[in-house]
N, C-alpha and C positions, 0 to 999 in steps of 0.2 A: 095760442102759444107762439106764432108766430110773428106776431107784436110784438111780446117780448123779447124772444130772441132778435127780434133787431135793434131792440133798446139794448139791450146785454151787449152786444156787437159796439153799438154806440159807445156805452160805458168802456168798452175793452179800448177801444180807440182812442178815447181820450185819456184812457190810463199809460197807454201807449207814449204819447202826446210829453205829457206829465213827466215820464221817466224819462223823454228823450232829454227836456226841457230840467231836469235836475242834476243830469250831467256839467250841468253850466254852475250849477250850485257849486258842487265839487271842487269845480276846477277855480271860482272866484275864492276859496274857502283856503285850496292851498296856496293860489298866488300873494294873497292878503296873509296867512301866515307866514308864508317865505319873507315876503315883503319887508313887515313887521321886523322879524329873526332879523335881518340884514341890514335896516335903521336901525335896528336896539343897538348891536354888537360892531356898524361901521360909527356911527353917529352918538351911540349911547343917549339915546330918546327912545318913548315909546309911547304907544297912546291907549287909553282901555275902548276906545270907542273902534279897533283894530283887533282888539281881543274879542269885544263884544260884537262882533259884526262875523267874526269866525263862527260862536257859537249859535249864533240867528240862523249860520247859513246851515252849520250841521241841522241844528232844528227842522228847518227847511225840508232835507235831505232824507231825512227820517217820516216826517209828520206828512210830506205831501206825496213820499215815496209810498206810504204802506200800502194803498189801493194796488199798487204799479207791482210793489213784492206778491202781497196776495195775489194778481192776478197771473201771475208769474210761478206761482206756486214756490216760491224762495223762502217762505214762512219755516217755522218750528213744526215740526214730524218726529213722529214717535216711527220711527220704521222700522224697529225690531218687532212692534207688536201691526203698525199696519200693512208689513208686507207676507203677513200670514194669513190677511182675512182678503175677502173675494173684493172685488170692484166695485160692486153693491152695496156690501157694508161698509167700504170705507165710503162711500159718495151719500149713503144712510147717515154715518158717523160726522162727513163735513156740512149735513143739510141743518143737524142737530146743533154741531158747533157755530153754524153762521147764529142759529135762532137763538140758541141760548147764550151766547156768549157774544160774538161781534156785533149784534144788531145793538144788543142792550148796553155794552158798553161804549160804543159811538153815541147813542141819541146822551148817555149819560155826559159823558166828556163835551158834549155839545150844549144843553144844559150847564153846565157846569164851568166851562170856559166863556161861553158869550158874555157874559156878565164881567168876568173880567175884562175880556177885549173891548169893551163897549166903555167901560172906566176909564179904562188906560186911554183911550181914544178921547173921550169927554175932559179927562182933565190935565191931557198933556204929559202924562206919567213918563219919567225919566230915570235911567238908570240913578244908583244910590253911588256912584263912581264917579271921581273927576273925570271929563272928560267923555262921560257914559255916552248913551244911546237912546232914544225914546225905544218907549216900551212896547207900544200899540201894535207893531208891523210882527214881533216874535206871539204876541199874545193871538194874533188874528189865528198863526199856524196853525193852533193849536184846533179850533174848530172845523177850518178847513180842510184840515189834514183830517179829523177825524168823517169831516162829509164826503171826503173823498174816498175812505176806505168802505163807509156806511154803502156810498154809490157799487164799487165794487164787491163788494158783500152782497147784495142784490144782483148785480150779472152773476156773478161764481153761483150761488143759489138758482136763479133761472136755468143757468145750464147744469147743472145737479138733477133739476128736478127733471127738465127734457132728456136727460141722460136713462134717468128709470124711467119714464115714460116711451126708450126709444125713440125719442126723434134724435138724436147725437149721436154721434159718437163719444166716448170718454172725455170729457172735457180735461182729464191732469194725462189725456196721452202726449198731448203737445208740451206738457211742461218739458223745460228743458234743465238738464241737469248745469250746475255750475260751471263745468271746466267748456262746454257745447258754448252756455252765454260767452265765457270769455271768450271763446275762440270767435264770437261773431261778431261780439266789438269792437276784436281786431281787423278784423274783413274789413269791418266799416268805414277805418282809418285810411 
C-alpha cells in the first residue's frame, strides 16, 4: 500500500502542477477577450479565430482542471444528506462513486473522443468560420482532460481505501473550503 500511496502522492502533485499551470489559461482567456471587445468597438473588426481561441481556452480550464477540482474536493456535494452520515460512509459512498461512475465515464469519453481527435489531427479539420481555428488542439482536451481526472480518480480512491484501512488520515480533512482557497491565492500574489 505503500507504493501506492506514493503514486497517489505523484498524481496529487502533478494535479497540483496542472491547476497551477491553468491559471495561465484564465488569464490568456480574459486578455484575448478584452483584447478582442477593444478592436471590435475602437477599430470595428473582429476575428472568429479571437472568439474561438477564448472558448479552446475555457475548454482547457474545465477539461484539464477536473482532476485539479476532484482533488481539491471543489466538486458537487449533496451535504444536506452527507453531512449526517459518519466518515466511513461518506469515504464508502466516494469509493462507490469513483468505481461506478468516474472510472467508467473517463475510459468511455476516452474511447469515445480519440477517434475524433485523431481525425481532426489526420485531416487538417478546421473550423466551419471565416477566419476559424483548426480543430485538433480543443479535440485533444477532451481525452486528456478526461485521463487526467481518470489519474486523479485513482489517487482519491487509493487514499479512500488507506483511510478505512487506517493508514491516513481523512483524506477530504484537508479539503479546503472556497473562501480559505481564495484567501490563499491571494497570499500568493
Amino acid at each position: 500500500m505503500d507504493a501506492l500511496l506514493k503514486l497517489s502522492a505523484g498524481v496529487d502533485a502533478f494535479s497540483n502542477l496542472i491547476g497551477k499551470l491553468i491559471r495561465w489559461l484564465v488569464l490568456g482567456s480574459v486578455l484575448i477577450s478584452a483584447g478582442n471587445a477593444i478592436i471590435r468597438k475602437a477599430f470595428n473588426i473582429s476575428s472568429n479565430g479571437f472568439l474561438e481561441i477564448q472558448w479552446y481556452l475555457f475548454a482547457g480550464v474545465f477539461l484539464l482542471g477536473s482532476g485539479f477540482a476532484f482533488m481539491r474536493n471543489a466538486h458537487v456535494r449533496i451535504d444536506f444528506i452527507s453531512g449526517k452520515l459518519s466518515k466511513r460512509a461518506n469515504t464508502i459512498i466516494d469509493i462507490l462513486g469513483i468505481l461506478v461512475f468516474i472510472v467508467p465515464l473517463c475510459l468511455l469519453m476516452v474511447w469515445l473522443s480519440w477517434p475524433l481527435f485523431t481525425n481532426a489531427l489526420a485531416t487538417g479539420e478546421m473550423s466551419q468560420n471565416a477566419g476559424g481555428l483548426v480543430r485538433w488542439p480543443v479535440m485533444l482536451l477532451i481525452p486528456a482532460g478526461m485521463v487526467l481526472l481518470l489519474a486523479q480518480a485513482a489517487s482519491e480512491l487509493i487514499k479512500r481505501i488507506a483511510f478505512l484501512r487506517g493508514l491516513i488520515p481523512d483524506p477530504l480533512a484537508h479539503a479546503v473550503p472556497e473562501e480559505e482557497t481564495v484567501e490563499q491565492l491571494e497570499a500568493q500574489q
